[in-house]
N, C-alpha and C positions, 0 to 999 in steps of 0.2 A: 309349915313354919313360916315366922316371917325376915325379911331379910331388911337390913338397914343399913345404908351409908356405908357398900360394897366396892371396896376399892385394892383392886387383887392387881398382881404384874402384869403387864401385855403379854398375848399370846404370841403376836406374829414381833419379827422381828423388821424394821425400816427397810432393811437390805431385801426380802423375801417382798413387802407390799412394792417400791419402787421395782425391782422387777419384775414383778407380774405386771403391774403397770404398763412397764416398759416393752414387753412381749405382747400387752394386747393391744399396741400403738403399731407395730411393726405390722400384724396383722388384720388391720381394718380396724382398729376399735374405737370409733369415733362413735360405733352406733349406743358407744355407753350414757352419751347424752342424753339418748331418748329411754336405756331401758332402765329397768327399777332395780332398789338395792335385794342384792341377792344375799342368803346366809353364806357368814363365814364356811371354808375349807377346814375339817375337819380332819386331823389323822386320827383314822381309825381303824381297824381291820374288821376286813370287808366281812366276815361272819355277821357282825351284830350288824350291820343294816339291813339284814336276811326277816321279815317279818313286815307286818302290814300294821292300815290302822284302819280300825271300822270307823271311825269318825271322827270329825273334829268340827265343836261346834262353840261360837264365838258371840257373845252375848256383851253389847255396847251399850252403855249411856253416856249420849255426849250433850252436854253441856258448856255453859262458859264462866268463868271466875270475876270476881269484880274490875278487872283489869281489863274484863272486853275480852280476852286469851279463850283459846275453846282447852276444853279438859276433857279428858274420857276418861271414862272407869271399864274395863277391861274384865272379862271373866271366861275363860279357856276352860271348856271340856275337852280333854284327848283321854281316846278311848283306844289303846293301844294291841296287839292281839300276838304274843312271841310264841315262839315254837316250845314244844310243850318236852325239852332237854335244856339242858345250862347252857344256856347262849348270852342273854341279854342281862344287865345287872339294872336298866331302869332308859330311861331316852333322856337325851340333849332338846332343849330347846332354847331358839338361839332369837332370841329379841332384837328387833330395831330400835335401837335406843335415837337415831339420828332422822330427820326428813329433811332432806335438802339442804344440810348445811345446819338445820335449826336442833336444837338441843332437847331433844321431846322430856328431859329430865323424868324417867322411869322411874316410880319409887310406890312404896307400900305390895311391897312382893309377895305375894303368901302363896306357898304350893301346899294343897292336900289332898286325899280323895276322894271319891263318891262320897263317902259317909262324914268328911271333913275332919278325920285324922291328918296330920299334918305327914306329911312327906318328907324327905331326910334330902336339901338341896342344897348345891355348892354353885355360885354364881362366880361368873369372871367378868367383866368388862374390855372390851378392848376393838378398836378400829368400829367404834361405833353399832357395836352389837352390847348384849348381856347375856351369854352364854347360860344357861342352866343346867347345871346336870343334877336328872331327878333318880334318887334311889340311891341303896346300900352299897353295901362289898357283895350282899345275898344276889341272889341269882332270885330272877320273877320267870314265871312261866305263864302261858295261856292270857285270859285276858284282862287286860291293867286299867285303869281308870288316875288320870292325872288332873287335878282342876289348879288353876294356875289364875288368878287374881293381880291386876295391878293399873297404877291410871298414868297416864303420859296426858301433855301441853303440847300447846299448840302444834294438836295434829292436822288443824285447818288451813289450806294452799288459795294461796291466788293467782289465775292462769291467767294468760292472756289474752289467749286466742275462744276465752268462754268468758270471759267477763263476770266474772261470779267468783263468789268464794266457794270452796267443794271440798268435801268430806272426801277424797281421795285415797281409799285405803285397801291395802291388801290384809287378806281375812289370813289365810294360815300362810300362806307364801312358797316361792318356790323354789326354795331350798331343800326341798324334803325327798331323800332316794327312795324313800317309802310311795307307794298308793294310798287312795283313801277312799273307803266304802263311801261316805257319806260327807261333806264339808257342807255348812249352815254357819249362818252370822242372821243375827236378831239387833236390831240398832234402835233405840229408842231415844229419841230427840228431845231435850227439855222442852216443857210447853211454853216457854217465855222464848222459844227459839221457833216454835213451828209455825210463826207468821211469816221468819224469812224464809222459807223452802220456794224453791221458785215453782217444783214439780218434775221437773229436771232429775231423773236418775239414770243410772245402765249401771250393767253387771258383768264382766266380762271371765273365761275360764281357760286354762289351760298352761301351757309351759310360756316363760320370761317371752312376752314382747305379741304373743297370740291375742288377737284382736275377734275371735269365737265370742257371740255377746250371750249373756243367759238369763232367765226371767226372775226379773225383783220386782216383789210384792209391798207396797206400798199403802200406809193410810194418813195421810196428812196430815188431817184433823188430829189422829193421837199422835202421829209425828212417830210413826213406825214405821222403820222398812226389814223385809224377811228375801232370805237368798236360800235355796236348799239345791245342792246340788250335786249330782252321783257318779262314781267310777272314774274319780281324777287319777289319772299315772301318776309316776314316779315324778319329781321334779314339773309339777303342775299343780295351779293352785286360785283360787277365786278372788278375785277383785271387786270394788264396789265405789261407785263415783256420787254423789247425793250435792246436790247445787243448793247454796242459801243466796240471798243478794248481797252482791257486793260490799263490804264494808259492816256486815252482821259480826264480825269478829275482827280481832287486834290481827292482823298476820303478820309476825317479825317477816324482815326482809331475808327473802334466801339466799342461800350464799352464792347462787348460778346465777342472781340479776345482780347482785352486785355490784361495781364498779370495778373491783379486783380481779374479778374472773370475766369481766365482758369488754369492757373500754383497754383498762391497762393491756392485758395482752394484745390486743389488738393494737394497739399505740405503739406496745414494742415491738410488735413484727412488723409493723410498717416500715417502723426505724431501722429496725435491721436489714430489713429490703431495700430502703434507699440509702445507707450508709455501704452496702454491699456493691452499689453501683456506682458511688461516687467511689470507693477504694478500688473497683476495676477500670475507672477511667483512669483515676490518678498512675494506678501503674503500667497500662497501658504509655499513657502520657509522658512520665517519669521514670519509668526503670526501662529500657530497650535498649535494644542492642545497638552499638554505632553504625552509623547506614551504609560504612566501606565506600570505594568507590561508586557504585551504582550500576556498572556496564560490566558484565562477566564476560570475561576473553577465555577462549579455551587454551586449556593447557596440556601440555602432554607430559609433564614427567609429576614425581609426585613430590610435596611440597620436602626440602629439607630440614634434617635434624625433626622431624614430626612423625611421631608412629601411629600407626590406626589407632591404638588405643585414645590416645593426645587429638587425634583428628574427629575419633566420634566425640568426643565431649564439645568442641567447636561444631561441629553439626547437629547437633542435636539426637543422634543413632548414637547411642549408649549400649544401647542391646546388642548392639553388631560390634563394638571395639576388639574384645575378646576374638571372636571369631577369627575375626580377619586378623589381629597379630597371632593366632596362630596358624594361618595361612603363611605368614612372611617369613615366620622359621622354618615354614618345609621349603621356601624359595632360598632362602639361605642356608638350606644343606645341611641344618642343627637338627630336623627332623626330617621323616621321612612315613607315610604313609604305604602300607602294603594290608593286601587279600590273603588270609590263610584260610583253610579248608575250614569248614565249620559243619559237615556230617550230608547230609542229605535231608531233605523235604520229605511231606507227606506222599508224594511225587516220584518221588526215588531221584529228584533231580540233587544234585551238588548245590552247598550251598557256600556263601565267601563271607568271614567277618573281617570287620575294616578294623588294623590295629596304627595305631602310631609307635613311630620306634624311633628313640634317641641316636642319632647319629653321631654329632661332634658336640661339645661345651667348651671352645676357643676361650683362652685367658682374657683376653679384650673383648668381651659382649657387654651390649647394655644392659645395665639392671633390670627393667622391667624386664628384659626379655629371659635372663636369668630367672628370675623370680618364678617369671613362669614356665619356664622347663622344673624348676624345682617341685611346684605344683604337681605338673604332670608326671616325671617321674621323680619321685621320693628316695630315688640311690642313688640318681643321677649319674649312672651307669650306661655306658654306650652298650648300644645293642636290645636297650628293656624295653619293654613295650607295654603299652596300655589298650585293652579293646576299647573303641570309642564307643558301641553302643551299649559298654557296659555301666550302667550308676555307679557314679560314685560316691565315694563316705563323704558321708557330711564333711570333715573336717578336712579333707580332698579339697571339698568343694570350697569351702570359705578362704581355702586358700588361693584357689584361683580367681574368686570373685577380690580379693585384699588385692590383686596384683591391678586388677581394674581400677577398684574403688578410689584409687590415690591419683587419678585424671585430675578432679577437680581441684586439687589441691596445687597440683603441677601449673595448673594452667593461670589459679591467681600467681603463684610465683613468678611465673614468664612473663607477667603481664599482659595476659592476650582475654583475663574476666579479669572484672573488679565488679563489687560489691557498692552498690549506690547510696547516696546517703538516705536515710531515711524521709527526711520532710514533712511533711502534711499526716504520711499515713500513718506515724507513731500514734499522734492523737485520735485518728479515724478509727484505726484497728482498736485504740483502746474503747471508744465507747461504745463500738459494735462489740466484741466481746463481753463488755458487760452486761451490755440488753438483754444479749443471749441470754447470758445466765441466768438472769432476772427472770428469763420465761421460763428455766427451770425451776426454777424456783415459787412461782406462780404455780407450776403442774403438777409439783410435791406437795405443797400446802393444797390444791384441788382435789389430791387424792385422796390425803388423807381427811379431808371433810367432806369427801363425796361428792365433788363437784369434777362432772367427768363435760363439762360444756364445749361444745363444737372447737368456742375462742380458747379454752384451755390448753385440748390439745392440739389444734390446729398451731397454737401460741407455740407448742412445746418441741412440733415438727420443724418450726421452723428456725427456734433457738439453736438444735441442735445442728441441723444443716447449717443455719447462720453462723453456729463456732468454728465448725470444721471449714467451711469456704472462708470467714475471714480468717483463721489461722493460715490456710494456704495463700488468698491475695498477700498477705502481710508479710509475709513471707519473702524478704530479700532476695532475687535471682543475684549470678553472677554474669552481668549482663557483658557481652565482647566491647573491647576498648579499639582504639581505631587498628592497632596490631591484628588483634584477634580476628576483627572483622577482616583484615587483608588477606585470613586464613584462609578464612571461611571461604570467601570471593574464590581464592587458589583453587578450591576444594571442589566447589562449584565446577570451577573450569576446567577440570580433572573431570567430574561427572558428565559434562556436555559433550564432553573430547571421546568418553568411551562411550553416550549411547548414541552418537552421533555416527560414529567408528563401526558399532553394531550392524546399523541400516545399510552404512554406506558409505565405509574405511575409507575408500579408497575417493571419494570425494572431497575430502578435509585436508590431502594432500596436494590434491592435483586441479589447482584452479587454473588459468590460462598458462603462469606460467610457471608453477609446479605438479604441471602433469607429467603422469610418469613416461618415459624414454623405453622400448624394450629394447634390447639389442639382438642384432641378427646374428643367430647363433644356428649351428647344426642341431640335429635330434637328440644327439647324445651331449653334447655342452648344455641344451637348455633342461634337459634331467636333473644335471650335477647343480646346473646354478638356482634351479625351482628348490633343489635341497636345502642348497645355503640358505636361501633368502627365506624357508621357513624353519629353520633351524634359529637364524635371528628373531624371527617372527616372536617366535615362541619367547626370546628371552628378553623381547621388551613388552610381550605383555605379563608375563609372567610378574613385572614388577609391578605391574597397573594393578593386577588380580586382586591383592586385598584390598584395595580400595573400591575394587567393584563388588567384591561383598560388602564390604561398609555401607558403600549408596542402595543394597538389596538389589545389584544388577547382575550378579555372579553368574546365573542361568546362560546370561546370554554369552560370555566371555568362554564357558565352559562348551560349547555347543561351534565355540569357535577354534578354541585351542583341542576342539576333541580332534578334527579334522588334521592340521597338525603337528600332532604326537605323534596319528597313527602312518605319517609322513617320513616323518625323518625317525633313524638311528641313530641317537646319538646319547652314550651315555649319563652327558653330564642331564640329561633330564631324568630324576631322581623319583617325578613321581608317583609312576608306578613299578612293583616288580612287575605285573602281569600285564602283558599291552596290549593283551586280546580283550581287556576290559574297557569299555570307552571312558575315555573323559570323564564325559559331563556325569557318568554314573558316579564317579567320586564325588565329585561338587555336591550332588542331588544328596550323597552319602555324608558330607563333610558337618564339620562341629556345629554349625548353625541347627543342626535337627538331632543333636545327638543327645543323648540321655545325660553324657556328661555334663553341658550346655542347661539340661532342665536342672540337672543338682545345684551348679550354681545359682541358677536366679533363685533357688529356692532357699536358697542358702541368703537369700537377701531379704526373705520376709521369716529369717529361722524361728377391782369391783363394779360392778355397775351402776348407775343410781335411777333415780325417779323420772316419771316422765316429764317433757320441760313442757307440755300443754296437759290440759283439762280433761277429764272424762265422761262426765257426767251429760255431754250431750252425741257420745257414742265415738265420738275420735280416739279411747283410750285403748288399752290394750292392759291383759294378763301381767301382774306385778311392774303395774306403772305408775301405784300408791305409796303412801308412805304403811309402815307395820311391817305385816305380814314377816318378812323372815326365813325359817325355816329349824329342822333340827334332825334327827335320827336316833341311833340304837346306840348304847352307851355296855 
């Protein structure tokens, strides 16, 4: 039957081709530049593509129109071979209606068979194929005979790197899940054409991009070329390149040399690239932090009216706030950390889980600190306990992460960030943003006309990386005002004080003329008084402690107070019940590593186308022509 002025709804839907797109950008697909259009994805079930085909044999006359345009006339023998039970109702074959962009306008369709009864087809158009589905509702058995008829424009390419115009085409294509016994193409040249042959052919076999070359028989003089070729697998298929002299035919421009898909991206990724480096000087330049002082003095107490939480947002340890003000509640006696028995090891040895347990909630506490005992226990109940290295519920967690979140907010309040004015980079960020988009934009309309060129997506990689980094440079910091920076400086000198103290405590005190004095004491007075003075010891470091988590110095402070604890008796150190436990095992054990800690921060994120060179002088490769296609069992 024949088919006329076919114009049915798209199969695929925008969403489905952009991200497939998009998936074979992620995964190297740049190599789609070079390989050739493949058939559409079919849903089908996978039964009917269960069958073979003894042949498929492709019979050309190319010519050209008064316009100079080359034209082919087309004639498809598929000789098809189904299992001899109800399987198959007839095959799909899926036309290239597109070459590179150019519009090969497909028309005068007629399917029949062997004997030229006509065949019962339904054609669809879409994403640059013409679908055909051949046959009834009836079921076909054993073996089928399809002949398929039709003529397409300018299927003639001009390459660059062969200098010649070339007949570039794939014969059945490699789209097909099927094998085939036997694939032949017979090409017969107008004789007003076969003075340009230069003599220039190749033939190439196998699956998308195989560069396997195979023998075409050629006679100039009648301006014939013959390809026969045997035992192609599934998704393999024959190619064929035929060279005239340059300028023997009209060749619309392709859409890969274009201006649109070669120059403009390219233009706009530049742009984006040096607008991306002028908006990182500018903020560099323009948004930082005020320079404080410049000379860090050490400090030894910590700064006041400022809680770790307030202090990691002026340092820039966000991740650590948290921790360490819950460190400062078990030093204020509102919690308390203990070991209870947790069963025994593989081992038979005892094992200890680390809980915290609500001590006191005094009428006068600070709010955040509130907030976060309420977090942690939800009865707010003296005595309740939470296992730390149990997860917690989501909704646990967001609340302990809410008790954090509201730093930066505190801190423009106090005055210690402010928010800069904009300047320059309003206008910078906007026209970086919209470059970008423009390469999207560029890589959408490439897709969908099958121009998959290096500058496309090369263009397309680099829009998107270009949104995402200019949306972050553009991005207002709340950069420290001369207060905050006096913090910071504080904070600093707090950090130098304890890992200075680490090395070598006792030097930071004791210069010429604050070296320490011992006094002469008996055996038993210097017992009593090593007690005292590490019973002190303990409870001025003990105030330093969350802020040497905060600076990630905690290890070493722990390793100091293990020594100690394990020194003096004295009740009011809370925190451990068990003393036979060291120290620094707690620390090692404490919130910074504990499942709790992971809940919250988790709680904070809650086609291919044608080839771009010539074939016909043996550079080509398997489905790197325009035609060919593919199809299957229906």
């Amino acid at each position: 039957m024949q088919l006329r002025g076919i114009r049915l709804p798209l199969r695929f839907s925008t969403v489905a081709t952009v991200a497939s797109a998009l998936a074979l950008i992620v995964v190297g697909a740049t190599i789609a530049a070079s390989g050739a259009a493949a058939a559409p994805v079919r849903q089908a079930p996978a039964g009917v593509e269960d069958f073979t085909f003894d042949s498929f044999t492709a019979d050309y006359a190319l010519s050209r129109d008064a316009d100079g345009h080359a034209v082919l006339d087309v004639t498809e023998t598929i000789v098809a071979r189904f299992p001899d039970f109800n399987q198959n109702r007839g095959i799909i074959r899926s036309l290239v209606d597109t070459y590179d962009g150019v519009d090969l306008r497909t028309e005068q369709i007629i399917v029949t068979d062997e004997s030229g009864a006509p065949v019962a087809a339904e054609a669809t158009r879409s994403d640059g194929y013409i679908d055909l589905a051949l046959g009834t509702d009836e079921f076909v058995r054993g073996v089928q005979t399809y002949v398929i008829s039709y003529r397409q424009h300018d299927v003639v390419g001009t390459f660059g790197d062969t200098g010649v115009d070339e007949f570039y085409w794939d014969v059945n294509g490699t789209g097909w899940p099927q094998p085939f016994g036997t694939v032949a193409m017979h090409l017969v040249v107008d004789p007003a054409l076969t003075d340009a042959l230069t003599g220039a052919a190749a033939c190439y076999r196998g699956v998308q991009g195989s560069d396997v070359q195979c023998e075409i028989e050629s006679d100039a003089a009648a301006g014939t070329f013959d390809v026969s070729e045997t035992d192609l697998g599934p998704y393999s298929g024959v190619t064929v390149a035929i060279a005239f002299d340059k300028g023997t035919f009209v060749v619309p421009e392709r859409a890969r040399d274009s201006v649109w898909f070669t120059w403009l991206p390219g233009i706009l990724a530049g742009l984006v690239l040096v607008l991306l480096i002028v908006m990182l000087v500018v903020r560099i330049a323009r948004w930082r932090d005020h320079p404080g002082r410049g000379i860090i003095v050490p400090e030894y107490s910590p700064p006041q009216g400022v809680d770790p939480i307030l202090g990691a947002n002026i340092i820039g340890r966000q991740n650590q706030g948290l921790q360490a003000q819950i460190l400062r509640l078990a030093l204020n006696d509102h919690i308390q950390f203990v070991e209870v028995s947790g069963g025994t090891d593989w081992r038979g040895r005892e094992t200890k889980d680390l809980h915290a347990e609500l001590l006191d909630v005094p009428q006068a506490m600070e709010p955040r600190d509130l907030r976060l005992l309420m977090a942690m226990f939800p009865t707010m109940q003296p005595g309740a306990r939470r296992e730390i290295d149990k997860k917690m519920e989501l909704s646990e967690a967001r609340a302990l992460v809410a008790v954090d979140d509201d730093a930066p907010a505190e801190a423009l309040r106090r005055g210690l960030r402010v928010k800069p004015p904009r300047g320059p980079m309003g206008w910078l960020s906007g026209v970086e943003l919209i470059s970008s988009m423009l390469l999207w934009v560029v890589f959408v309309i490439g897709m969908f006309t099958e121009v998959a060129t290096i500058w496309v997506i090369g263009g397309f990689i680099v829009g998107v990386l270009g949104f995402i980094f200019g949306l972050m440079i553009a991005n207002r910091p709340a950069v420290l005002t001369e207060l905050g920076a006096a913090l910071r400086d504080h904070l600093l000198g707090l950090r130098d004080y304890m890992q200075l103290a680490e090395r070598d405590r006792m030097r930071v005190l004791q210069g010429v003329e604050t070296a320490e004095r011992r006094p002469i004491a008996s055996e038993a007075d210097r017992g009593r008084a090593a007690a005292t003075d590490a019973a002190e010891r303990v409870h001025l470091y003990e105030d330093l402690l969350p802020w040497a988590q905060l600076w990630g110095i905690e290890d070493s402070w722990a390793r100091e107070l293990d020594t100690l604890v394990r020194e003096v008796d004295d009740d009011r150190i809370r925190w451990r019940r068990h003393r036979h436990v060291p120290y620094a095992a707690l620390i090692a054990m404490n919130v910074a590593g504990s499942h709790a800690m992971q809940s919250a921060a988790a709680a904070r994120v809650a086609a291919a186308s044608s080839s771009s060179g010539g074939g016909s002088g043996g550079g080509g490769f398997s489905g790197g022509g325009g035609g060919g296609g593919g199809g299957g069992g229906r």
